[in-house]
PyMOL Python script that loads the backbone (N, CA, C, O; Angstrom):
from pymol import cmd

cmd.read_pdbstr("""\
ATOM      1  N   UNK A   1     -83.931 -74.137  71.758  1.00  0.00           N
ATOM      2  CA  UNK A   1     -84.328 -74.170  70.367  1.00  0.00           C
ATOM      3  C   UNK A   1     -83.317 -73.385  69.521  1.00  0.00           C
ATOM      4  O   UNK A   1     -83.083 -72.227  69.867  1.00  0.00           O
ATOM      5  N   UNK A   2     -82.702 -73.886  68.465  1.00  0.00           N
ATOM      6  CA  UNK A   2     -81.704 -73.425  67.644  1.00  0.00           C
ATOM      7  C   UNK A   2     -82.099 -72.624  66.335  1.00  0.00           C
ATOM      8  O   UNK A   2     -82.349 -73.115  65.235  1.00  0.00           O
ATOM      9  N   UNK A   3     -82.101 -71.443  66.649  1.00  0.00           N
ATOM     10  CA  UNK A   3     -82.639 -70.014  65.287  1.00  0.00           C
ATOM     11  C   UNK A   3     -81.578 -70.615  64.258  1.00  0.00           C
ATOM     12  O   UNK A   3     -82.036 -71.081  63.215  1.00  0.00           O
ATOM     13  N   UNK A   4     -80.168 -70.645  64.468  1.00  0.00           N
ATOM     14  CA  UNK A   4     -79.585 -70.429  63.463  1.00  0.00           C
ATOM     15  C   UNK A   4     -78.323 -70.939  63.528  1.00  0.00           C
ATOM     16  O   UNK A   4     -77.528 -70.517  64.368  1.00  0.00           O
ATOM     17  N   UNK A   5     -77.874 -72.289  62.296  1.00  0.00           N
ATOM     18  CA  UNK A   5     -77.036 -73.373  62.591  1.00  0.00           C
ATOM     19  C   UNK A   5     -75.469 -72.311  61.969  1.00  0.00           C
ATOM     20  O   UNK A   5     -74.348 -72.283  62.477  1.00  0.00           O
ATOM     21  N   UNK A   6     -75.855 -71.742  61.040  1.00  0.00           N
ATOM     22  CA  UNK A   6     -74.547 -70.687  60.704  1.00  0.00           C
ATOM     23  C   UNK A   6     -74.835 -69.540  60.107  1.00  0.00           C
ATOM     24  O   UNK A   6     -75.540 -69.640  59.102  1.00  0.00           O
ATOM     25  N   UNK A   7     -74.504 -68.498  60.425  1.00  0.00           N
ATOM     26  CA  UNK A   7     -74.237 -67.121  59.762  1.00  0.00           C
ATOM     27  C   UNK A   7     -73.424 -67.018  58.458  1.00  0.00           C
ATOM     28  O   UNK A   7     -72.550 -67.885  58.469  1.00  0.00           O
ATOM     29  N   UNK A   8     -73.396 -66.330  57.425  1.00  0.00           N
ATOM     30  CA  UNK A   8     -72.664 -66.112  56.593  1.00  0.00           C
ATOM     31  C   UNK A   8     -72.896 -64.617  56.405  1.00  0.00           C
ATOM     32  O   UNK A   8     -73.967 -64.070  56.665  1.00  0.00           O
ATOM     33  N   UNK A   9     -71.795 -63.984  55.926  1.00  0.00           N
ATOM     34  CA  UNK A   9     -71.901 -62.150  55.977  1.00  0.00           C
ATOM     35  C   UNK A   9     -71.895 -61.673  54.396  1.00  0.00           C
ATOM     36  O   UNK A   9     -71.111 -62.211  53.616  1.00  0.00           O
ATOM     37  N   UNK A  10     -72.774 -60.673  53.969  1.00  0.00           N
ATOM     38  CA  UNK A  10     -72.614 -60.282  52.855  1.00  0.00           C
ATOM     39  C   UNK A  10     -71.971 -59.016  52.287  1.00  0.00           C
ATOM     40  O   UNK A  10     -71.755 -58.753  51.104  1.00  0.00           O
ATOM     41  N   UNK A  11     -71.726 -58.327  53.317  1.00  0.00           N
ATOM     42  CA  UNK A  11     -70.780 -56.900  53.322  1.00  0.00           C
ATOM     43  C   UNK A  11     -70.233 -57.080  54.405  1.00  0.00           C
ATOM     44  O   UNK A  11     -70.858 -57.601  55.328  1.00  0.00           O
ATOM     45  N   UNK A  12     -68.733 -56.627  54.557  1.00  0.00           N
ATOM     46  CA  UNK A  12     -67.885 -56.411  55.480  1.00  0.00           C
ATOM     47  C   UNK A  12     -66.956 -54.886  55.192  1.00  0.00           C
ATOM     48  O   UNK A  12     -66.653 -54.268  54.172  1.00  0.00           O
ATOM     49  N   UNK A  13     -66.779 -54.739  56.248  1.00  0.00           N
ATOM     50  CA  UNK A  13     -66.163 -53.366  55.807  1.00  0.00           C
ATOM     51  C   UNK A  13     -64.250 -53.568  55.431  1.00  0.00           C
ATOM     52  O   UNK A  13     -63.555 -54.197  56.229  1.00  0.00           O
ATOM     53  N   UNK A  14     -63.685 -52.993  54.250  1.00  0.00           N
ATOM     54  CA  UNK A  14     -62.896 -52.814  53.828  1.00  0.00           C
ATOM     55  C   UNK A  14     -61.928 -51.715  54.239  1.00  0.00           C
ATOM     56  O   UNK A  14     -62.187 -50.567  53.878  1.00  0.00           O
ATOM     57  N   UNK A  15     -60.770 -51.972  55.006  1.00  0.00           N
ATOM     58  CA  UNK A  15     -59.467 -51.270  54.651  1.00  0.00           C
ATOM     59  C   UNK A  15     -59.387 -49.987  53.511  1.00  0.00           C
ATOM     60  O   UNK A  15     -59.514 -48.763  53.517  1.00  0.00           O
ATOM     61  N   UNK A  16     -59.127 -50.947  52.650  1.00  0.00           N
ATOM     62  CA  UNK A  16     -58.572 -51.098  51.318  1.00  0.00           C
ATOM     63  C   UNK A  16     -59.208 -50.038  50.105  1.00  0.00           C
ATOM     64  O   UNK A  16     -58.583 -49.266  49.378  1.00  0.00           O
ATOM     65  N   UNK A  17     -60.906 -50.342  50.179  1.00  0.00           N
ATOM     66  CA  UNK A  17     -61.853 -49.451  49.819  1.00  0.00           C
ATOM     67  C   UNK A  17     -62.732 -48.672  50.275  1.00  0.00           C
ATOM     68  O   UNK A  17     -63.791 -48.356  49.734  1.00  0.00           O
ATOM     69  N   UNK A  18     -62.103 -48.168  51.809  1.00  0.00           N
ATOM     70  CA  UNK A  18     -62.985 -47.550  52.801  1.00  0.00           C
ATOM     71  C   UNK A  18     -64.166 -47.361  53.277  1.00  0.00           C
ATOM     72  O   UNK A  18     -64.531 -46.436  54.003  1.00  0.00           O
ATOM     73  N   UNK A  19     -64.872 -48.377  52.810  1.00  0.00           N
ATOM     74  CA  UNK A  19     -66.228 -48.453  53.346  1.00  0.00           C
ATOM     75  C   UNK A  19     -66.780 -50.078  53.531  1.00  0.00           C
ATOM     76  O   UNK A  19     -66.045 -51.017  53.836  1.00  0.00           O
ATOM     77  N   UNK A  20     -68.050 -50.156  53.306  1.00  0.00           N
ATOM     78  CA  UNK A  20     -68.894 -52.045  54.130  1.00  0.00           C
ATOM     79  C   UNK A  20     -68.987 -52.108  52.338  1.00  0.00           C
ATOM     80  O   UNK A  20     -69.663 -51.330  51.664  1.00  0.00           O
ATOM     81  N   UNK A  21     -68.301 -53.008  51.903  1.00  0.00           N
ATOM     82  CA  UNK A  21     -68.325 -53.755  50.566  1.00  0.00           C
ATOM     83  C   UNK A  21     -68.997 -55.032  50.902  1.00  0.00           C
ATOM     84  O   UNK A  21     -69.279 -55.443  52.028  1.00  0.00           O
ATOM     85  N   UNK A  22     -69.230 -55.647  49.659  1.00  0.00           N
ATOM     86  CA  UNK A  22     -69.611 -57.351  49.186  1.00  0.00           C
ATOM     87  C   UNK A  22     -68.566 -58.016  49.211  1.00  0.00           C
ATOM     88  O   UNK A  22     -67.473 -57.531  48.918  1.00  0.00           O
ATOM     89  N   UNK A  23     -68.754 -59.280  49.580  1.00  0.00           N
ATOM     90  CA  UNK A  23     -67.417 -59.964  50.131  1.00  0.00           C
ATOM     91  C   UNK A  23     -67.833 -61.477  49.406  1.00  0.00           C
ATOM     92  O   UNK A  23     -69.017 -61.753  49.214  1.00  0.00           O
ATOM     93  N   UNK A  24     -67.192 -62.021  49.187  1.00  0.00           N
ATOM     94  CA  UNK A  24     -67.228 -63.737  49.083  1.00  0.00           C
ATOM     95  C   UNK A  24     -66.897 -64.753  50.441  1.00  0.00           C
ATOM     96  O   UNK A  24     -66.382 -64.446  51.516  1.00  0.00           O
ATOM     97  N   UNK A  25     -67.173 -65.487  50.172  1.00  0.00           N
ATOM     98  CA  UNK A  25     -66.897 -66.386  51.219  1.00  0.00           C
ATOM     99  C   UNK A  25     -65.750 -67.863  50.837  1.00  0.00           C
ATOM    100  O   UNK A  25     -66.172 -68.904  50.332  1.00  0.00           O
ATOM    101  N   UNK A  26     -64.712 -67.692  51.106  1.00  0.00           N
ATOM    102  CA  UNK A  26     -63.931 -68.719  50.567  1.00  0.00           C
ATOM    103  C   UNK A  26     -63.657 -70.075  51.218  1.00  0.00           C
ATOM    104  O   UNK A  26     -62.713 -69.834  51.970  1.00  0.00           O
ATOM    105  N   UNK A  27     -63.943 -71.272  51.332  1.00  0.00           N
ATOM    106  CA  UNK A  27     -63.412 -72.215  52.113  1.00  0.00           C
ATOM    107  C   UNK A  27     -61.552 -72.230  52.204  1.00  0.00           C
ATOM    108  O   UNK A  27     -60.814 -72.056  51.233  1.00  0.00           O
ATOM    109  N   UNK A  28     -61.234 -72.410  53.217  1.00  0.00           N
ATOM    110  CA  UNK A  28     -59.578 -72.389  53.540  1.00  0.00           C
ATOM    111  C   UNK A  28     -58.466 -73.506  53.536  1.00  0.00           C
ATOM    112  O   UNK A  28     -57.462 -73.811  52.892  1.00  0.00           O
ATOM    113  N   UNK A  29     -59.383 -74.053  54.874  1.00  0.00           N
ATOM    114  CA  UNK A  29     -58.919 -75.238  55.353  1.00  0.00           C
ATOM    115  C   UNK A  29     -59.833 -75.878  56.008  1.00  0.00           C
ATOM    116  O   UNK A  29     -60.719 -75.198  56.525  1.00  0.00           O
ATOM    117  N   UNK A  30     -59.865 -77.343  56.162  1.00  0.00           N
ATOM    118  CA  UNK A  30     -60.801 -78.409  56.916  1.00  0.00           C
ATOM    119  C   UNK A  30     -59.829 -78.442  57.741  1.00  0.00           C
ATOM    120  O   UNK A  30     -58.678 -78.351  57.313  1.00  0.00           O
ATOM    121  N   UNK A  31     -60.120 -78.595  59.248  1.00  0.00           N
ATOM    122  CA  UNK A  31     -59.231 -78.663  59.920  1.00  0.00           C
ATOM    123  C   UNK A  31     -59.854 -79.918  61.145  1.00  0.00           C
ATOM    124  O   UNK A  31     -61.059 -80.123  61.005  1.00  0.00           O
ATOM    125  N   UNK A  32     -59.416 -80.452  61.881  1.00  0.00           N
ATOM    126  CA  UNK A  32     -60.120 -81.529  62.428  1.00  0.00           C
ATOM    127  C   UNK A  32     -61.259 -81.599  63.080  1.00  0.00           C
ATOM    128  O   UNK A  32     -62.037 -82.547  63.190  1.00  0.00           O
ATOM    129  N   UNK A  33     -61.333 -79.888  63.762  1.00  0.00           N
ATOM    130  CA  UNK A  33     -62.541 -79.641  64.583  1.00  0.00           C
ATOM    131  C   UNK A  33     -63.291 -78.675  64.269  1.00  0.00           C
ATOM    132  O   UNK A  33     -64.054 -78.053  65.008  1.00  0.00           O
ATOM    133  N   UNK A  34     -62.960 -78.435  62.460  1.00  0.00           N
ATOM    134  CA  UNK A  34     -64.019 -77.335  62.098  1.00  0.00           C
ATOM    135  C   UNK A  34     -63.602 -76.946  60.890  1.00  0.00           C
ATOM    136  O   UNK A  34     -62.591 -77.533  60.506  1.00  0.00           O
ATOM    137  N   UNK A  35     -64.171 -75.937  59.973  1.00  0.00           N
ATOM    138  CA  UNK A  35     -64.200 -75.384  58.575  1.00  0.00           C
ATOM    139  C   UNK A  35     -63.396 -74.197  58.885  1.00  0.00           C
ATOM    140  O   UNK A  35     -63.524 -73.735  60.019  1.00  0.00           O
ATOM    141  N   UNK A  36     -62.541 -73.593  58.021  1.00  0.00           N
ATOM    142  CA  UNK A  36     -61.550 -72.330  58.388  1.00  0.00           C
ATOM    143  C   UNK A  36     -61.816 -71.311  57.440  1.00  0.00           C
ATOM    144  O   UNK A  36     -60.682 -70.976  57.097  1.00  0.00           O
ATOM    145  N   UNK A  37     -62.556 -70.667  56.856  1.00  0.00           N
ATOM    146  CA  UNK A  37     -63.320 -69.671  55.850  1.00  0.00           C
ATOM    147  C   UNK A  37     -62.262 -68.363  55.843  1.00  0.00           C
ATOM    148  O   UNK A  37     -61.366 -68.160  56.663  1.00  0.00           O
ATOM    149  N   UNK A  38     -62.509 -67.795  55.048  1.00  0.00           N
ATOM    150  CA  UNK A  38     -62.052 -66.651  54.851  1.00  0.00           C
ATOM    151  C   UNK A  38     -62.751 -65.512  53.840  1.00  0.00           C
ATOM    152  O   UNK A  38     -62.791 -65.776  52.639  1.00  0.00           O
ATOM    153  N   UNK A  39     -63.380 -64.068  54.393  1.00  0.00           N
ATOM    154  CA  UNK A  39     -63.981 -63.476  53.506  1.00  0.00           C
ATOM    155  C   UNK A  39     -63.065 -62.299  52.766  1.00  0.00           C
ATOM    156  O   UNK A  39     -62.265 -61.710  53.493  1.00  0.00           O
ATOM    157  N   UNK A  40     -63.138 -61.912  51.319  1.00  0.00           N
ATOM    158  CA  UNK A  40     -62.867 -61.703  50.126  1.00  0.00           C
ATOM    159  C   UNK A  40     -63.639 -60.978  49.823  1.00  0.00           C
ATOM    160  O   UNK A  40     -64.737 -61.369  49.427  1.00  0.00           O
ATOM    161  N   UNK A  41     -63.186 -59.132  49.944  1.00  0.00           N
ATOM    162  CA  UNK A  41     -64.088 -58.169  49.349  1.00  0.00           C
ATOM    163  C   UNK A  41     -64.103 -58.428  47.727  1.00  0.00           C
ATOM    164  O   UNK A  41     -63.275 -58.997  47.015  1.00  0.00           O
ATOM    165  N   UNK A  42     -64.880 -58.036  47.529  1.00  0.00           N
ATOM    166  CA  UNK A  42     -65.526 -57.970  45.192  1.00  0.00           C
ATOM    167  C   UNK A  42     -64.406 -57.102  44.709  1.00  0.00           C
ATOM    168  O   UNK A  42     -63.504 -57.391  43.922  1.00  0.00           O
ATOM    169  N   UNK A  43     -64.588 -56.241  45.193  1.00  0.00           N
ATOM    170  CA  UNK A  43     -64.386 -54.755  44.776  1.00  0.00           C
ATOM    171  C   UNK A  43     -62.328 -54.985  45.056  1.00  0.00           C
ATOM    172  O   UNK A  43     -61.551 -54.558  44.202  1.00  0.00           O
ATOM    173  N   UNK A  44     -62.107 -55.297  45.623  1.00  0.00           N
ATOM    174  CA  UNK A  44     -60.009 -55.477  45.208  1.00  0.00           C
ATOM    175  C   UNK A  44     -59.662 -56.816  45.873  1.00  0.00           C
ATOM    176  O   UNK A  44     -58.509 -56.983  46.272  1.00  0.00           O
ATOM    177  N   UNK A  45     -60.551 -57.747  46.015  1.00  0.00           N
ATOM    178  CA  UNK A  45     -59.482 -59.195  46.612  1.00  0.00           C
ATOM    179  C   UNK A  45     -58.885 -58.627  47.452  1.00  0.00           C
ATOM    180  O   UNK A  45     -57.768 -58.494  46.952  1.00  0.00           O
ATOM    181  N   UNK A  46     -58.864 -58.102  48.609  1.00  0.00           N
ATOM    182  CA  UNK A  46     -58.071 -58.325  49.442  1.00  0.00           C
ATOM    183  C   UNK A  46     -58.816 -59.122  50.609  1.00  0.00           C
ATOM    184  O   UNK A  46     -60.033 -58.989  50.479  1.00  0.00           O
ATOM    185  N   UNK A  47     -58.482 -59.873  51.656  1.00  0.00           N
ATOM    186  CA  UNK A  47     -59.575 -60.421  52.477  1.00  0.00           C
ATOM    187  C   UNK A  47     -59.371 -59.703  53.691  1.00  0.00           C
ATOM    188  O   UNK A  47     -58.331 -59.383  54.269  1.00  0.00           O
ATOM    189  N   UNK A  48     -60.879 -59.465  54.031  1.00  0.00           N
ATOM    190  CA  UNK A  48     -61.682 -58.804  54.964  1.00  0.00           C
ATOM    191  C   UNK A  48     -61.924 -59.014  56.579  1.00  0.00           C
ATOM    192  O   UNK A  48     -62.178 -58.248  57.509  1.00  0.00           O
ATOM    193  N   UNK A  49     -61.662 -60.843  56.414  1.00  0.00           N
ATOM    194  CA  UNK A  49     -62.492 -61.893  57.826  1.00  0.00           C
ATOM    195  C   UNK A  49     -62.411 -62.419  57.354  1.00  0.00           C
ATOM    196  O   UNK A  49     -62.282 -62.432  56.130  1.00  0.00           O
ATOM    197  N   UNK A  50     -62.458 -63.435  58.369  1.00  0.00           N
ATOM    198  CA  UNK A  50     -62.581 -64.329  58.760  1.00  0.00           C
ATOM    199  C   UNK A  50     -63.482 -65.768  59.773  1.00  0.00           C
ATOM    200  O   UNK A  50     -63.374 -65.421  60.949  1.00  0.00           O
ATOM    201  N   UNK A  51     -63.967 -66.621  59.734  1.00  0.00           N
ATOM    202  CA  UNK A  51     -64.771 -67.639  60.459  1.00  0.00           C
ATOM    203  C   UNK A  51     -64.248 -68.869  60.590  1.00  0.00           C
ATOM    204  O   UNK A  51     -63.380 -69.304  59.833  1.00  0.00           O
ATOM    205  N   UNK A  52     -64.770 -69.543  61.615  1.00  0.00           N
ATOM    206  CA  UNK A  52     -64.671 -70.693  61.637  1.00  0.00           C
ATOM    207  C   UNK A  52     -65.492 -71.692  62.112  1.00  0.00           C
ATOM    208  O   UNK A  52     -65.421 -71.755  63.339  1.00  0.00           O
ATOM    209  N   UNK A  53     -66.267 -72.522  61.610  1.00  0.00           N
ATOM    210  CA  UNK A  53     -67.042 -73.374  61.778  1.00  0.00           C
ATOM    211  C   UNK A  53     -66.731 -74.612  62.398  1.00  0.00           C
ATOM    212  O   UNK A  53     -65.605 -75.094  62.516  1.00  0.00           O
ATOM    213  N   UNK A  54     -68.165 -75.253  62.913  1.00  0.00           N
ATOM    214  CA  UNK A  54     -67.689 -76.818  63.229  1.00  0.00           C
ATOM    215  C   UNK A  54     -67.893 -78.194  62.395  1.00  0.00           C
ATOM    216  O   UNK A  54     -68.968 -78.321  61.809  1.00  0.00           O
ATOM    217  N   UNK A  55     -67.073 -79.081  62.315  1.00  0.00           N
ATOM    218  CA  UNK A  55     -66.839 -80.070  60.909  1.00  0.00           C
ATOM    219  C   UNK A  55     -68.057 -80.456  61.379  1.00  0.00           C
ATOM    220  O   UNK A  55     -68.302 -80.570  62.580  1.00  0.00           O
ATOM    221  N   UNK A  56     -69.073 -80.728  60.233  1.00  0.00           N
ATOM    222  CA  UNK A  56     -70.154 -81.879  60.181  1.00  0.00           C
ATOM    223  C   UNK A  56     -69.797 -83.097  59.790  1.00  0.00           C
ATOM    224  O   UNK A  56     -68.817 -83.243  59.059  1.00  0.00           O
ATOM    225  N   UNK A  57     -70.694 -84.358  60.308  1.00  0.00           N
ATOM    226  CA  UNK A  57     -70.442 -85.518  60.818  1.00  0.00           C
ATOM    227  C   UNK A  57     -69.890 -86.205  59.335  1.00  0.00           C
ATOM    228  O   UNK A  57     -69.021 -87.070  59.229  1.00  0.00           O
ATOM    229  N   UNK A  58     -70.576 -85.625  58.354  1.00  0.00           N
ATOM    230  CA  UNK A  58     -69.755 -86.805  57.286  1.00  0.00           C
ATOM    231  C   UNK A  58     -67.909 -86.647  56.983  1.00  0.00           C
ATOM    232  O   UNK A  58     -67.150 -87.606  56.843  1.00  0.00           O
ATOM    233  N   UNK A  59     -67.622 -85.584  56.952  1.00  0.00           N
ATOM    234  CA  UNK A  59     -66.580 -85.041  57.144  1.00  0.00           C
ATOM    235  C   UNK A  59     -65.873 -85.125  58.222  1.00  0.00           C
ATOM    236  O   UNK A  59     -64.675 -84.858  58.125  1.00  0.00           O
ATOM    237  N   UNK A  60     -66.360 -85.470  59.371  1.00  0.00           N
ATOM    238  CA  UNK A  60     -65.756 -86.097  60.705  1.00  0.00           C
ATOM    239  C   UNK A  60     -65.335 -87.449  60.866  1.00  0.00           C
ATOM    240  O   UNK A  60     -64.538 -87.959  61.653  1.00  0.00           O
ATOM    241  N   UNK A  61     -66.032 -87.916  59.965  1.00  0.00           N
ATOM    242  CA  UNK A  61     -65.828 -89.428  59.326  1.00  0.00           C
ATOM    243  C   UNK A  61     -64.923 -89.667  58.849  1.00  0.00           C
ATOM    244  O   UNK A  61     -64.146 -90.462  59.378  1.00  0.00           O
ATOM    245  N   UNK A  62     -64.645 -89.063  57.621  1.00  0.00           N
ATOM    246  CA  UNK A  62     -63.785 -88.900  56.423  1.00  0.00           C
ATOM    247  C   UNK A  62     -61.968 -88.824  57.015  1.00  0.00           C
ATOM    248  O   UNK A  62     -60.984 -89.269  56.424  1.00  0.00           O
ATOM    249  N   UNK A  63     -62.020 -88.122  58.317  1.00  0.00           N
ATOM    250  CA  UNK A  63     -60.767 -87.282  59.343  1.00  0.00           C
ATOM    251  C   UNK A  63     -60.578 -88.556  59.781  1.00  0.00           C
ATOM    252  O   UNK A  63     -59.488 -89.036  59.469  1.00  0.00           O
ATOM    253  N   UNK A  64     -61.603 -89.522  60.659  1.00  0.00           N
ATOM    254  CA  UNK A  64     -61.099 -90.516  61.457  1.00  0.00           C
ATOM    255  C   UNK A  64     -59.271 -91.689  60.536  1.00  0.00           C
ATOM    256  O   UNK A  64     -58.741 -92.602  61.169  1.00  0.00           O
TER     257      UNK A  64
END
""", "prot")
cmd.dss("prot")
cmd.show_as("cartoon", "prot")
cmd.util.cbc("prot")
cmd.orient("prot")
């Protein structure tokens, strides 16, 4: 049984501003076998993380 199809993070911790800031979530790249994200603290743009997901079927379509 599947709890949970994707995670997304709302604080990540920062370098930059030394502590767990608010982050954005940016799409990157579609890539053939998945979504390539990248997270983006609030507080100075610099990015934080990173994810990568798997392409859903309409978009798997779209690749063929």
């Amino acid at each position: 049984m599947k709890q949970y199809e994707d995670l997304q993070a709302t604080y990540l911790y920062c370098n930059n501003c030394g502590g767990s800031m608010p982050v954005r979530e940016k799409l990157l790249l579609i890539l053939p076998d998945g979504y390539m994200f990248e997270y983006i603290c609030i507080n100075c743009r610099n990015v934080v993380g990173d994810k990568k997901t798997k392409l859903n079927e309409q978009d798997r379509m779209l690749l063929r």
